[in-house]
C-alpha positions in Angstrom: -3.7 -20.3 -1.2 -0.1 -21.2 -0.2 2.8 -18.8 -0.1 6.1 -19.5 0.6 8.5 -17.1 3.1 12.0 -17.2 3.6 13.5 -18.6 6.7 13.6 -14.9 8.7 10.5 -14.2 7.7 8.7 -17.4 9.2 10.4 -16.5 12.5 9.5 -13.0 12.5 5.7 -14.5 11.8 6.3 -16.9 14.3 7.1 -14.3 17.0 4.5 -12.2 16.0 2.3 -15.3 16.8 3.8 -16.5 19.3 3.8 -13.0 21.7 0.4 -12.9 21.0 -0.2 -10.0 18.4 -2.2 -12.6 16.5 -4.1 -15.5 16.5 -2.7 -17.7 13.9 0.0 -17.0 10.5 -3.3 -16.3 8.3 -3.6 -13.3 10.3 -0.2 -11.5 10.4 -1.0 -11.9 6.4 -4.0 -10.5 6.1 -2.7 -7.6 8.4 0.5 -7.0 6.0 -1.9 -7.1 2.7 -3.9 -4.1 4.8 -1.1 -2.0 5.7 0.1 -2.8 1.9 -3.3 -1.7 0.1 -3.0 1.5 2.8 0.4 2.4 2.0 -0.4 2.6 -1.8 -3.8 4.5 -1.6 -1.6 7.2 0.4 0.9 7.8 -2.2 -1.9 7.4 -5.1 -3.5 9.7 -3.2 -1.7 12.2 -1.5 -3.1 15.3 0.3 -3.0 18.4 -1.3 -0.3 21.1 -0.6 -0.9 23.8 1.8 -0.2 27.4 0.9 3.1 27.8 2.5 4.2 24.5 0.2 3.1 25.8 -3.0 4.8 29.1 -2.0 8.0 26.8 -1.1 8.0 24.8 -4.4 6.3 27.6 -6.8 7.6 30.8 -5.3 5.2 33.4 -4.8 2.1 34.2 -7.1 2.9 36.6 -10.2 -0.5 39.1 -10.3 -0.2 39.0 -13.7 0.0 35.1 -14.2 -3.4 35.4 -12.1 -4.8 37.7 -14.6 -4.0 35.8 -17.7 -5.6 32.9 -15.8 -8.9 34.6 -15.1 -9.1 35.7 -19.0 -8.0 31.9 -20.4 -10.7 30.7 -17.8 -13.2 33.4 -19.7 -12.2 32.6 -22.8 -13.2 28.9 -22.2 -16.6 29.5 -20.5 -17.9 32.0 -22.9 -17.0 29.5 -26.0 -18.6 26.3 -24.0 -21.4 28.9 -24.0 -21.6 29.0 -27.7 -21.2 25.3 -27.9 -17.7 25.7 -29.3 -14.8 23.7 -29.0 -11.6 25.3 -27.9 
């Protein structure tokens, strides 16, 4: 497979070479694909937010919300008991 890089780039590659960091140009390649294909299964992926983030972005939990929630939630399991379709 051939690629083609600008000027800047085949120095930086070069130096990266050349200082010893790898063995050959194949290499710094292979390495920028991995850090590539990790850098987009991070933000596909992202962890989930804490407590104090969902408190930051959501404000704080409403007890009736919660309440309303638990019944829909009820709702759903006892019709999915009666082999209905919500």
């Amino acid at each position: 497979m051939g690629y083609a890089l600008a000027e800047e780039q085949r120095r930086y590659v070069a130096g990266l070479v050349k200082a010893g960091r790898f063995s050959n140009q194949s290499e710094v390649v292979r390495e920028a694909l991995r850090r590539m294909a990790a850098q987009d299964l991070a933000y596909l992926s992202p962890p989930p937010l804490t407590p104090a983030q969902v408190e930051a972005i959501y404000g704080s939990a409403d007890p009736q919300a919660e309440q309303v929630g638990h019944a829909a939630f009820q709702a759903l399991r006892a019709a999915a008991h009666k082999g209905a379709r919500p």
